[in-house]
N, CA, C and O atoms as a Maestro MAE file, in Angstrom:
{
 s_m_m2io_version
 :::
 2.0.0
}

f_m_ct {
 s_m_title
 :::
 protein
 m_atom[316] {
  # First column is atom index #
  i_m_mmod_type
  r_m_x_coord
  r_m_y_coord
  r_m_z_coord
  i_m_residue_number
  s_m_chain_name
  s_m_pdb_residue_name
  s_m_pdb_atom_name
  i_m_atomic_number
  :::
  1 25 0.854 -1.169 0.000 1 A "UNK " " N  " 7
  2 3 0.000 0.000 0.000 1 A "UNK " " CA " 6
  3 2 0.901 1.233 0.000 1 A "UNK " " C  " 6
  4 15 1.973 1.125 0.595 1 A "UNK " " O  " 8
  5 25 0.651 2.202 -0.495 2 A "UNK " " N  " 7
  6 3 1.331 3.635 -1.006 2 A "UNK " " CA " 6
  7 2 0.935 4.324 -0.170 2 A "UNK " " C  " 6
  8 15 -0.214 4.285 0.270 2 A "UNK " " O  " 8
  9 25 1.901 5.150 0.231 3 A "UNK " " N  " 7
  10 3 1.863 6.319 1.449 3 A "UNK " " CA " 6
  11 2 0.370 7.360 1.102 3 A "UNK " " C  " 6
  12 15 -0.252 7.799 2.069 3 A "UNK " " O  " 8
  13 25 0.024 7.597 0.049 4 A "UNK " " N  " 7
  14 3 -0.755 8.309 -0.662 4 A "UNK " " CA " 6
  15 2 -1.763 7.762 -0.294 4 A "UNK " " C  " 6
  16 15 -2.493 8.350 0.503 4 A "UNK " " O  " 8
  17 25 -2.161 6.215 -0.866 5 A "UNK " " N  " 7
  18 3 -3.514 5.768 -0.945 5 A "UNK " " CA " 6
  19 2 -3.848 5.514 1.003 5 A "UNK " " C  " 6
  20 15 -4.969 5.374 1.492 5 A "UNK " " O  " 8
  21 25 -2.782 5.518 1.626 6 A "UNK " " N  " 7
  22 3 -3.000 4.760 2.690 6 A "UNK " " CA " 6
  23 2 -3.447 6.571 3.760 6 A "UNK " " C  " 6
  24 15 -4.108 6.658 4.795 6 A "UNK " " O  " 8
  25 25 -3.025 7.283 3.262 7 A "UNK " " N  " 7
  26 3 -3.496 8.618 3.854 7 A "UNK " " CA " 6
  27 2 -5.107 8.436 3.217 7 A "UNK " " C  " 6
  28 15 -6.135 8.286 3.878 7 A "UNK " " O  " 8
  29 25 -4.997 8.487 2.014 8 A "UNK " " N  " 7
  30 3 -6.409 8.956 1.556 8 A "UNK " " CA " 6
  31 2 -7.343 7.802 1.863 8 A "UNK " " C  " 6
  32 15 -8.490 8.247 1.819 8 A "UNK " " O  " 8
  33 25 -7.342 6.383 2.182 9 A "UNK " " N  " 7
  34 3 -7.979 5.629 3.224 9 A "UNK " " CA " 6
  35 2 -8.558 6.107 4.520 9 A "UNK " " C  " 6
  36 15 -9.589 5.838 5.137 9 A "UNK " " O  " 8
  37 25 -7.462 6.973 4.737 10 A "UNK " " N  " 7
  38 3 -7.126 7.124 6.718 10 A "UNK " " CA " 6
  39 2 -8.229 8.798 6.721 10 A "UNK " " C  " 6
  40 15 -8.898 9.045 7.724 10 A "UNK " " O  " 8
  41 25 -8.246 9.697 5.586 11 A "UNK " " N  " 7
  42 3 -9.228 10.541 5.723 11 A "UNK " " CA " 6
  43 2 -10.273 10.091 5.314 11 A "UNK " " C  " 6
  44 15 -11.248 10.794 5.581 11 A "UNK " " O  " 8
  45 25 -10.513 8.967 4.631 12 A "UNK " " N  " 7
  46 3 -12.136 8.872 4.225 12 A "UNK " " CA " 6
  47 2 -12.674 8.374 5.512 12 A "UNK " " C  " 6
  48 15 -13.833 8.662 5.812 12 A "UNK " " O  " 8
  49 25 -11.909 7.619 6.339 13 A "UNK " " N  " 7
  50 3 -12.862 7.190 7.403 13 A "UNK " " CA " 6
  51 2 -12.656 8.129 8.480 13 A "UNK " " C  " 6
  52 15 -13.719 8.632 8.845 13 A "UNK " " O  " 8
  53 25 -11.521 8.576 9.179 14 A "UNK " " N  " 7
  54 3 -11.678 9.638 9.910 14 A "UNK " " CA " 6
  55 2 -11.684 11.105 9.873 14 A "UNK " " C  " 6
  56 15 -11.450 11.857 10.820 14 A "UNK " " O  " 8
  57 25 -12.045 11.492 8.399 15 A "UNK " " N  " 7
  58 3 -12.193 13.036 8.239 15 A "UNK " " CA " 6
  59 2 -11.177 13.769 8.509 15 A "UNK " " C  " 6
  60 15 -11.391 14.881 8.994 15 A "UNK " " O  " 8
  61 25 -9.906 13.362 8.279 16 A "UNK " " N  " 7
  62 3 -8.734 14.410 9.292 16 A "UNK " " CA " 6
  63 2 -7.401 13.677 8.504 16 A "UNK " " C  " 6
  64 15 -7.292 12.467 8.308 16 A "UNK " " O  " 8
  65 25 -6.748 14.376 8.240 17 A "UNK " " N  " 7
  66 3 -4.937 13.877 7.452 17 A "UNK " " CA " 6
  67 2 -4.218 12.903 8.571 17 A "UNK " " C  " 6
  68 15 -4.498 13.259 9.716 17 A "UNK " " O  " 8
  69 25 -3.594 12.074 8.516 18 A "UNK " " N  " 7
  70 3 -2.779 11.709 9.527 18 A "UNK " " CA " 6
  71 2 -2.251 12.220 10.263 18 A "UNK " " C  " 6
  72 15 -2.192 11.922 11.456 18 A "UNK " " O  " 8
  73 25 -1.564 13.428 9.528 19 A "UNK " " N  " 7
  74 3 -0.822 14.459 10.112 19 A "UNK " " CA " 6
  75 2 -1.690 15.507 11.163 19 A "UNK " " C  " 6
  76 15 -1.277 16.148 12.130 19 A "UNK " " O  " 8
  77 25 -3.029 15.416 10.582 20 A "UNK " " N  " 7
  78 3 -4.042 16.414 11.379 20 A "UNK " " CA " 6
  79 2 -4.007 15.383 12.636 20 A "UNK " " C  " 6
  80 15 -3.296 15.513 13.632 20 A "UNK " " O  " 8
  81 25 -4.783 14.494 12.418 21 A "UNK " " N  " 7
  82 3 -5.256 13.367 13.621 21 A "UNK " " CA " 6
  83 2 -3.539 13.584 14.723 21 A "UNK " " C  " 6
  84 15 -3.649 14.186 15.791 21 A "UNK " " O  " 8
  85 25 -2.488 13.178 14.403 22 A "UNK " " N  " 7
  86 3 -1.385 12.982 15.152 22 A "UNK " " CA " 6
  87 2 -1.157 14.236 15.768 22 A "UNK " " C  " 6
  88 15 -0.591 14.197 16.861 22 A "UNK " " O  " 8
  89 25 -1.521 15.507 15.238 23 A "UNK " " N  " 7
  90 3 -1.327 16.681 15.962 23 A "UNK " " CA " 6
  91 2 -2.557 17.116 16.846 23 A "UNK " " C  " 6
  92 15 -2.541 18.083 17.608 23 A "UNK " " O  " 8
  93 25 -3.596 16.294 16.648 24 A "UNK " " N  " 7
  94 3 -4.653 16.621 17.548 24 A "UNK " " CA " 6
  95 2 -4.327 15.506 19.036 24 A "UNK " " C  " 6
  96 15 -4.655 15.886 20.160 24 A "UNK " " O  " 8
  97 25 -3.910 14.661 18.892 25 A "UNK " " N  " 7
  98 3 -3.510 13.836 19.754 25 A "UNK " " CA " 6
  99 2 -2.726 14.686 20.681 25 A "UNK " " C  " 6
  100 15 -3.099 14.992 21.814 25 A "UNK " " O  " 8
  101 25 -1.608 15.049 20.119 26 A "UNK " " N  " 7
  102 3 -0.432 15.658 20.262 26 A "UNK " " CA " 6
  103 2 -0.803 17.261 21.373 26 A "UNK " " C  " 6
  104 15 -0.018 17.650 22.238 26 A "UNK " " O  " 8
  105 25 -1.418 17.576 21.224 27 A "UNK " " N  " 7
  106 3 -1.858 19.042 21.718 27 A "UNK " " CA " 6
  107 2 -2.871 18.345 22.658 27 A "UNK " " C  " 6
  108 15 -2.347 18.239 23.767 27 A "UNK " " O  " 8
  109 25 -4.181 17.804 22.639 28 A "UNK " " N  " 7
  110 3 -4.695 17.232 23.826 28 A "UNK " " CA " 6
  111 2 -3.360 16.842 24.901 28 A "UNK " " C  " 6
  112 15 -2.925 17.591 25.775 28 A "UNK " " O  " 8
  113 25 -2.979 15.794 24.648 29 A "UNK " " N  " 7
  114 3 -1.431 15.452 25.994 29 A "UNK " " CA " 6
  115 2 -0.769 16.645 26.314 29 A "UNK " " C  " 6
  116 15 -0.294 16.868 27.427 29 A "UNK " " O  " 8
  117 25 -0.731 17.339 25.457 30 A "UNK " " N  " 7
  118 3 -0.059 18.814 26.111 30 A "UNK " " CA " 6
  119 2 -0.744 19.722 26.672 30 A "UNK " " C  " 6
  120 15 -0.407 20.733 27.288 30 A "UNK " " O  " 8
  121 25 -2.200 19.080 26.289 31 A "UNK " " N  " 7
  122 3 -2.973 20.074 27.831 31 A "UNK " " CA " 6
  123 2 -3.110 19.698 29.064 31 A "UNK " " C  " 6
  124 15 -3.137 20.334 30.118 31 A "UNK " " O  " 8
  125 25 -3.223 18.189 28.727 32 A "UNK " " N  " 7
  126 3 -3.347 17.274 30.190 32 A "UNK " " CA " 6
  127 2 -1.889 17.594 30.754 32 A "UNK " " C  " 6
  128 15 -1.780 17.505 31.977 32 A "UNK " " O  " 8
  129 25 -0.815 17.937 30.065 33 A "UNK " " N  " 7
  130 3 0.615 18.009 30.615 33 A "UNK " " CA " 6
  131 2 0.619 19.524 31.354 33 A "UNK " " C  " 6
  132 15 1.202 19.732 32.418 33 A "UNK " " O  " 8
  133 25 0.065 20.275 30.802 34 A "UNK " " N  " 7
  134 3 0.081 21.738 31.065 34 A "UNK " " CA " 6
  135 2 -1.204 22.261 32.472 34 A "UNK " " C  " 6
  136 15 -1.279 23.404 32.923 34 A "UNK " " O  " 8
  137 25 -1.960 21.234 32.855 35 A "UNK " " N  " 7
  138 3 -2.723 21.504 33.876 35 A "UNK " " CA " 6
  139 2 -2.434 20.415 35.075 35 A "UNK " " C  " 6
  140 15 -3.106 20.310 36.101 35 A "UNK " " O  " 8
  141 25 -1.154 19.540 34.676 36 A "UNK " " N  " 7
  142 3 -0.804 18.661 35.894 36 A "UNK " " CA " 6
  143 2 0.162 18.571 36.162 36 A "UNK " " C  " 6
  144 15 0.384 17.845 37.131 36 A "UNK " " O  " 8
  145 25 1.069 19.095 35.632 37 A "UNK " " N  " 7
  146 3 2.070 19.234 35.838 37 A "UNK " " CA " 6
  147 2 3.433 20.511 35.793 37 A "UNK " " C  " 6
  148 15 3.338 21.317 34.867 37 A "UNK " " O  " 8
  149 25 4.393 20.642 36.559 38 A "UNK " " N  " 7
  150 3 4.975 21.957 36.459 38 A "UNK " " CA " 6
  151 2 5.796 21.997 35.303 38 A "UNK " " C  " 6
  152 15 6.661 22.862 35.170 38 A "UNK " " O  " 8
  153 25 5.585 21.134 34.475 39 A "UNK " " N  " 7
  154 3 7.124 21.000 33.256 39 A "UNK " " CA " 6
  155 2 7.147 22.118 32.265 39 A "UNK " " C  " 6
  156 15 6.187 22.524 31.610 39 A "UNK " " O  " 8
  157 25 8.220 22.501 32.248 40 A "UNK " " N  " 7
  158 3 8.244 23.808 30.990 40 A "UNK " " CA " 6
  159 2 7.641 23.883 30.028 40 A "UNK " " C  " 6
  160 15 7.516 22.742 29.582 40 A "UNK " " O  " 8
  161 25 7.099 24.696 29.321 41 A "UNK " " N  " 7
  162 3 6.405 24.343 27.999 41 A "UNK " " CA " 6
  163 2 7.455 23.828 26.735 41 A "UNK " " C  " 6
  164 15 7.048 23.107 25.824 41 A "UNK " " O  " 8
  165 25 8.670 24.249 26.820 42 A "UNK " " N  " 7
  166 3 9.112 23.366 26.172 42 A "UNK " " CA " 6
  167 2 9.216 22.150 26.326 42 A "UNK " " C  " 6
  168 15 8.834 21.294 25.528 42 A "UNK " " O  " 8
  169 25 9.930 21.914 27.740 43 A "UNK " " N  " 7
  170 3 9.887 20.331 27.349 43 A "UNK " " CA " 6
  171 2 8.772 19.316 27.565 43 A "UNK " " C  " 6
  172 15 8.909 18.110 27.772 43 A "UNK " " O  " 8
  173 25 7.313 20.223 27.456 44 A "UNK " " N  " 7
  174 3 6.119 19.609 27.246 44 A "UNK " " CA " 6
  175 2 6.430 19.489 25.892 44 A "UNK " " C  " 6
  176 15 6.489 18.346 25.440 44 A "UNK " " O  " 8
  177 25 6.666 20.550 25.060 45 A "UNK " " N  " 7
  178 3 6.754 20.452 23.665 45 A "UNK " " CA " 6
  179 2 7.193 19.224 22.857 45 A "UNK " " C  " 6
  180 15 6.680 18.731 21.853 45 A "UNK " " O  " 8
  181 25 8.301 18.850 23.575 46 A "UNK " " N  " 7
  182 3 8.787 18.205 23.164 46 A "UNK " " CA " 6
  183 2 8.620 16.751 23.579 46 A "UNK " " C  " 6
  184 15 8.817 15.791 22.833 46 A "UNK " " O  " 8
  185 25 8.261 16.696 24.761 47 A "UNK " " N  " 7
  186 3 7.473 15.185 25.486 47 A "UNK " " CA " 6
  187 2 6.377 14.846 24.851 47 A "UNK " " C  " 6
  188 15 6.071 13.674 24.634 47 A "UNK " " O  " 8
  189 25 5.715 15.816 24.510 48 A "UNK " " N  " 7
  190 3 4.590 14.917 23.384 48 A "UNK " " CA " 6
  191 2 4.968 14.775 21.738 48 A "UNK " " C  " 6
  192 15 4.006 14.392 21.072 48 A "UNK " " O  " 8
  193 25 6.083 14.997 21.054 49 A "UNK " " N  " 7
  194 3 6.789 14.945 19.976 49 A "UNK " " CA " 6
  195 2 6.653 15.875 18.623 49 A "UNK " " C  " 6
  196 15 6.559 15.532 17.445 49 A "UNK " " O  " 8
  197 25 6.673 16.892 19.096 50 A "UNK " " N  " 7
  198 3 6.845 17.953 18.485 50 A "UNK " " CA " 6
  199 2 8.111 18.549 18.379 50 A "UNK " " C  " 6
  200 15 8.692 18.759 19.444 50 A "UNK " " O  " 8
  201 25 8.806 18.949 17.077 51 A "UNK " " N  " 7
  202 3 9.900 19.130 16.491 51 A "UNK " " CA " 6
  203 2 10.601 20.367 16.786 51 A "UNK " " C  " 6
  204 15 11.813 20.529 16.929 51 A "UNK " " O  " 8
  205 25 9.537 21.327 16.866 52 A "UNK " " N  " 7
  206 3 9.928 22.681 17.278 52 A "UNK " " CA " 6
  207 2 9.074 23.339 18.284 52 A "UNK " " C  " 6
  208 15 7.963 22.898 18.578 52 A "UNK " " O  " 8
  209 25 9.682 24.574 18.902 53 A "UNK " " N  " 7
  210 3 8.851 25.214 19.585 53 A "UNK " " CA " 6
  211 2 7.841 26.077 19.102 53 A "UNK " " C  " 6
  212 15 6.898 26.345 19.847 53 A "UNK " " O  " 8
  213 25 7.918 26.674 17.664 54 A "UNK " " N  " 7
  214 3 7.079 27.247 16.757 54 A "UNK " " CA " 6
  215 2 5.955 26.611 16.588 54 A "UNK " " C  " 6
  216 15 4.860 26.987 17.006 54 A "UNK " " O  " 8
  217 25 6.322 25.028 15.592 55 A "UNK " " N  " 7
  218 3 5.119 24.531 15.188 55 A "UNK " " CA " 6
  219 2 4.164 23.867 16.214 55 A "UNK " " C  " 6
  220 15 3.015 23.525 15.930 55 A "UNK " " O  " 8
  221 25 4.893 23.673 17.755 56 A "UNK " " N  " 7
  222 3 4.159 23.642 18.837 56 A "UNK " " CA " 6
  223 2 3.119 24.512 18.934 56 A "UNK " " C  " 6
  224 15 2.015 24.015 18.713 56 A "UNK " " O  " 8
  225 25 3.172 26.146 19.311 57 A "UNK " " N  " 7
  226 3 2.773 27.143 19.857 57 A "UNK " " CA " 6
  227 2 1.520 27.522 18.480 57 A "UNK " " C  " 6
  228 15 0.358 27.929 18.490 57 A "UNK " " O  " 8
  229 25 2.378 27.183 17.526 58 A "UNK " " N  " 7
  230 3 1.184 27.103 16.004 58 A "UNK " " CA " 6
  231 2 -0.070 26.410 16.552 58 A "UNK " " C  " 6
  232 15 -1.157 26.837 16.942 58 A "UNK " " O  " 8
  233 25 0.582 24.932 16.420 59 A "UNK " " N  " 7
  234 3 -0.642 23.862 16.593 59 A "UNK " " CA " 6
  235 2 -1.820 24.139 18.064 59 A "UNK " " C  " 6
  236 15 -3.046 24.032 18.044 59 A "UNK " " O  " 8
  237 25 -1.153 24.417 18.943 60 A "UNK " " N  " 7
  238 3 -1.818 24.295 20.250 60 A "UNK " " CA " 6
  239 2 -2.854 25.926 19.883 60 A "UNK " " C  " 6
  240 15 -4.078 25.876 19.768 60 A "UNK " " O  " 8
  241 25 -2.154 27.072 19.768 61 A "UNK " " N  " 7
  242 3 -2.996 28.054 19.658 61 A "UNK " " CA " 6
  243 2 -4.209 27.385 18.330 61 A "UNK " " C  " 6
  244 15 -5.396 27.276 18.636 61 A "UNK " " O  " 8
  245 25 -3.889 27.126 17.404 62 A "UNK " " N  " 7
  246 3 -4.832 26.435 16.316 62 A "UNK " " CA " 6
  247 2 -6.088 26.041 17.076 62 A "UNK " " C  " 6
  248 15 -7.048 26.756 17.360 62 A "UNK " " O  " 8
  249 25 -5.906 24.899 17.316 63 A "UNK " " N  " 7
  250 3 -6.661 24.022 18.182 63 A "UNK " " CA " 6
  251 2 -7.200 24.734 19.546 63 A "UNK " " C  " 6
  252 15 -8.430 24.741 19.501 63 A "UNK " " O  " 8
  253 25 -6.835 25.186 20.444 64 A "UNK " " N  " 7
  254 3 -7.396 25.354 21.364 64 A "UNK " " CA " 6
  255 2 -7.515 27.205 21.727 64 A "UNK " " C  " 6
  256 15 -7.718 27.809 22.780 64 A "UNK " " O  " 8
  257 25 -7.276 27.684 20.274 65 A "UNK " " N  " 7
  258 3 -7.293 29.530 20.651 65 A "UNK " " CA " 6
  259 2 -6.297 30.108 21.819 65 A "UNK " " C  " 6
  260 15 -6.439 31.310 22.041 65 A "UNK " " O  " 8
  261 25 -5.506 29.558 22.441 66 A "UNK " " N  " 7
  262 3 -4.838 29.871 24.077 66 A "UNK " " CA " 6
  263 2 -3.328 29.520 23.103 66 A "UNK " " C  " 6
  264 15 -3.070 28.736 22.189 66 A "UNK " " O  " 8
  265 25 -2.635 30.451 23.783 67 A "UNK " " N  " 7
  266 3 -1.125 30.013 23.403 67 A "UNK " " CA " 6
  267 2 -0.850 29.236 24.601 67 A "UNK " " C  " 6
  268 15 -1.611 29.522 25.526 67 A "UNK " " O  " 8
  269 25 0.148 28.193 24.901 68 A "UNK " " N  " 7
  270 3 0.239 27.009 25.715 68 A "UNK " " CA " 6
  271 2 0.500 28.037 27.474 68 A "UNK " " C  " 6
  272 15 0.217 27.746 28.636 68 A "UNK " " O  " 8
  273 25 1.170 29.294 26.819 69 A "UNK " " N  " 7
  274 3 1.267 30.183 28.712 69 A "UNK " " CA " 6
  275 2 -0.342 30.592 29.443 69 A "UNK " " C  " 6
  276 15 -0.901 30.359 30.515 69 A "UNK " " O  " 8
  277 25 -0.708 31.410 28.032 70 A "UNK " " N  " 7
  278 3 -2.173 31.818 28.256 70 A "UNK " " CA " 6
  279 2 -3.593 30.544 29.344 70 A "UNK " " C  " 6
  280 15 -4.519 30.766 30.125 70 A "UNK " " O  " 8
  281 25 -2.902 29.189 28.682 71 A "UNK " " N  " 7
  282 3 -3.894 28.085 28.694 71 A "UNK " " CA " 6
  283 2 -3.380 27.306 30.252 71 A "UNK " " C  " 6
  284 15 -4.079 26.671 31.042 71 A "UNK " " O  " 8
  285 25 -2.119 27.587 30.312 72 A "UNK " " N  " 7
  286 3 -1.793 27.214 31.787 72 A "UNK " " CA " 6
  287 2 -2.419 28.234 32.766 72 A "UNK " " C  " 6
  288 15 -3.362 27.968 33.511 72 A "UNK " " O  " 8
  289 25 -1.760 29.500 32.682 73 A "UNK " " N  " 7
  290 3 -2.672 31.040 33.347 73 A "UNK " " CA " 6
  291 2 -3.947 30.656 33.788 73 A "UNK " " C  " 6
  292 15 -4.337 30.691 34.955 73 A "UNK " " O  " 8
  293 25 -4.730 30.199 32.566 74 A "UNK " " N  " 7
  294 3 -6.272 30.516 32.811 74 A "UNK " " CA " 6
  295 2 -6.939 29.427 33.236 74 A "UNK " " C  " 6
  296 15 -8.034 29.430 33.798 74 A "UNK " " O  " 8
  297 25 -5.917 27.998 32.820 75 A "UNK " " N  " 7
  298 3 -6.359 26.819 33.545 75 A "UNK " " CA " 6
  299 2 -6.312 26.046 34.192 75 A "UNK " " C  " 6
  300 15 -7.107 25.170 34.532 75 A "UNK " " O  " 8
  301 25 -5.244 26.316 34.469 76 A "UNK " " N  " 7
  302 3 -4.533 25.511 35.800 76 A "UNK " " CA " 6
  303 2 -4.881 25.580 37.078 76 A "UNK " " C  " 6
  304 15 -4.193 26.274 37.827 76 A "UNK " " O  " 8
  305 25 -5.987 24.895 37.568 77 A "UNK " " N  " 7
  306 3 -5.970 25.014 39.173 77 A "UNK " " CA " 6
  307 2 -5.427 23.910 40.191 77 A "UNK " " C  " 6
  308 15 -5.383 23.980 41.420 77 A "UNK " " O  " 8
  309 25 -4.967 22.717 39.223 78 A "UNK " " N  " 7
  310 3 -4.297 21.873 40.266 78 A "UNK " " CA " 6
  311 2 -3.047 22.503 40.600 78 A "UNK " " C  " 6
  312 15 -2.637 22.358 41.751 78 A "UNK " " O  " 8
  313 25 -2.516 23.039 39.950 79 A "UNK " " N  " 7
  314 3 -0.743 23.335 41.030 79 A "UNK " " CA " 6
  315 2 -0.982 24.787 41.792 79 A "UNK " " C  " 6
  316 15 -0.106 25.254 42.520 79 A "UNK " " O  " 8
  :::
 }
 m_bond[315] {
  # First column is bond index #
  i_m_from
  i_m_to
  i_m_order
  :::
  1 1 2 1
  2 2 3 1
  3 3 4 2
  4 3 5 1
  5 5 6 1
  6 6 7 1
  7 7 8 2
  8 7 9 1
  9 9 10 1
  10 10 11 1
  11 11 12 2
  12 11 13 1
  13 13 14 1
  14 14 15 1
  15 15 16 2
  16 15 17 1
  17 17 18 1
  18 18 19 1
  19 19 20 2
  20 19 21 1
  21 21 22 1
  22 22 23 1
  23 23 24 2
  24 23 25 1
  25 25 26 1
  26 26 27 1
  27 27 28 2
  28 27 29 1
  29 29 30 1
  30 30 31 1
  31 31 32 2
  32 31 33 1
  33 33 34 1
  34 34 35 1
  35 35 36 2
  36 35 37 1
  37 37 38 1
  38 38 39 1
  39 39 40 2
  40 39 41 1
  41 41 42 1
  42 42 43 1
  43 43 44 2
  44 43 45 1
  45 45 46 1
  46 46 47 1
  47 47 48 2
  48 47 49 1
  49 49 50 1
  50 50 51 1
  51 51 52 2
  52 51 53 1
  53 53 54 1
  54 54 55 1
  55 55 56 2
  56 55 57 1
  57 57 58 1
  58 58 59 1
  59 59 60 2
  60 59 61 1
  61 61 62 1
  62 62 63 1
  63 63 64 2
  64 63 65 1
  65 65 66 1
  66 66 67 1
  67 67 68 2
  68 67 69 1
  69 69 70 1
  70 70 71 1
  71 71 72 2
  72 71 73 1
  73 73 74 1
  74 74 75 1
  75 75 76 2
  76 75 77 1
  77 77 78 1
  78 78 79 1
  79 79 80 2
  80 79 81 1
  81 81 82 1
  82 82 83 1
  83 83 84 2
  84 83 85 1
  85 85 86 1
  86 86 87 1
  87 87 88 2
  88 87 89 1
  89 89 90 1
  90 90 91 1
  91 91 92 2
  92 91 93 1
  93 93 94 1
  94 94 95 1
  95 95 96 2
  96 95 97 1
  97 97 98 1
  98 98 99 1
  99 99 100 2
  100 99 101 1
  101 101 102 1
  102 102 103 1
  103 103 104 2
  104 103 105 1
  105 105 106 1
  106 106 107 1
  107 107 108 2
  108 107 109 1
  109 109 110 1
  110 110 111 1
  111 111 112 2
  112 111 113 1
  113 113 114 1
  114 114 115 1
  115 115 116 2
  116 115 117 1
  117 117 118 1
  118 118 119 1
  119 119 120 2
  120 119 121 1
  121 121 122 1
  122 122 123 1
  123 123 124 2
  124 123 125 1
  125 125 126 1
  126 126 127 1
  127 127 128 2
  128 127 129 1
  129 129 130 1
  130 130 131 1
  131 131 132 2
  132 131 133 1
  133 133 134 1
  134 134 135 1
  135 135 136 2
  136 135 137 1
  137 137 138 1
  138 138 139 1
  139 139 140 2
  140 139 141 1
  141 141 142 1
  142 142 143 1
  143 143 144 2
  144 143 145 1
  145 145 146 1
  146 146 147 1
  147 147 148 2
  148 147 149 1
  149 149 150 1
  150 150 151 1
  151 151 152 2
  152 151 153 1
  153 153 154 1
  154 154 155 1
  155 155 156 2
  156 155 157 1
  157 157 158 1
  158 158 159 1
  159 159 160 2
  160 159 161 1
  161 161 162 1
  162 162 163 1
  163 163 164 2
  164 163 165 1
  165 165 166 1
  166 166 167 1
  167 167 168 2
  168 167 169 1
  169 169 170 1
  170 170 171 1
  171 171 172 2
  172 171 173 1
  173 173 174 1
  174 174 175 1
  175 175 176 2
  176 175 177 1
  177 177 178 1
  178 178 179 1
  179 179 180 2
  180 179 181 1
  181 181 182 1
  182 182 183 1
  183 183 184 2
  184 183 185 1
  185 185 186 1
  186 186 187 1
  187 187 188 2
  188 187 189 1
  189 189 190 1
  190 190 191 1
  191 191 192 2
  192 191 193 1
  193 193 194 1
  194 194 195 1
  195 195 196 2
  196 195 197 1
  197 197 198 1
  198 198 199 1
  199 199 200 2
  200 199 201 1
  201 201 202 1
  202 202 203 1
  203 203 204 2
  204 203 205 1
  205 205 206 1
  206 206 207 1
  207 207 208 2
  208 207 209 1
  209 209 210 1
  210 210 211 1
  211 211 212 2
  212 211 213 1
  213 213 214 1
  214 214 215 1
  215 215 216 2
  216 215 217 1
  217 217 218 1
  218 218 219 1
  219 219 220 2
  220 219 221 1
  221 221 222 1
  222 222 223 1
  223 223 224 2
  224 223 225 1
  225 225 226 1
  226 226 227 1
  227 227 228 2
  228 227 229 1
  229 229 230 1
  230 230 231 1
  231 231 232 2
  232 231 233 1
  233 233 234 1
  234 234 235 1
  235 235 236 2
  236 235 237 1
  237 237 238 1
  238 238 239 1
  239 239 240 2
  240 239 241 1
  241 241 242 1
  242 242 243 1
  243 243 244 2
  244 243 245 1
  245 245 246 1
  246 246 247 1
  247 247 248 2
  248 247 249 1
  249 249 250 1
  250 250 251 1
  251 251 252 2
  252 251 253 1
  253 253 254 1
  254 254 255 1
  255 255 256 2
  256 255 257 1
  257 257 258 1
  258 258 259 1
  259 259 260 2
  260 259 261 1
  261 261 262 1
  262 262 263 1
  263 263 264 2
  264 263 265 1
  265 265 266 1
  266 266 267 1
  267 267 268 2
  268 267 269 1
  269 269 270 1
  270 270 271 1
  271 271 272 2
  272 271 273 1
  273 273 274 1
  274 274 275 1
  275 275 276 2
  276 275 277 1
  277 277 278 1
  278 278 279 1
  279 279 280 2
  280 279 281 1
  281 281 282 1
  282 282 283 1
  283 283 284 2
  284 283 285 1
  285 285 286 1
  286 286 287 1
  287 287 288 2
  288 287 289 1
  289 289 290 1
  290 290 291 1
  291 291 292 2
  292 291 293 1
  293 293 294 1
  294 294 295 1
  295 295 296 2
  296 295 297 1
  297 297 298 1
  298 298 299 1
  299 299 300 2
  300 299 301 1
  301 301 302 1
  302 302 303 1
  303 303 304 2
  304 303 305 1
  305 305 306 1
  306 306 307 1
  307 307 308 2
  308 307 309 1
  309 309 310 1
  310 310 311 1
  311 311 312 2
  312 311 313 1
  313 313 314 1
  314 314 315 1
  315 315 316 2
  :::
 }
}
């Protein structure tokens, strides 16, 4: 199976690129990381496998409107 057909499989049934789906994964764990824990936002960034600190702060604001400081600030009440 071809990298191509096997993406365009993977959106017909779940509506979303691989690449979308893996970065939505990816940013959920970094919220659960960001309201339980004290770890830097980088090396949250990077504990859930994200390459840079850019396309981190991209994806997470994307998805959840909050840049990852903003979203700790406003949501964090366990620590």
């Amino acid at each position: 199976m071809s990298p191509y057909y096997l993406g365009r499989l993977f959106k017909e049934n779940t509506s979303r690129t691989p690449r979308s789906y893996l970065e939505n994964i990816r940013v959920r764990k970094a919220v659960h990381l960001l309201k339980t824990t004290d770890l830097s936002i980088i090396d949250i960034c990077y504990e859930v496998g994200f390459q840079s600190a850019s396309s981190f702060y991209h994806a997470f604001q994307k998805q959840t409107q909050y840049t990852p400081q903003e979203y700790r600030k406003d949501f964090n009440y366990d620590l």
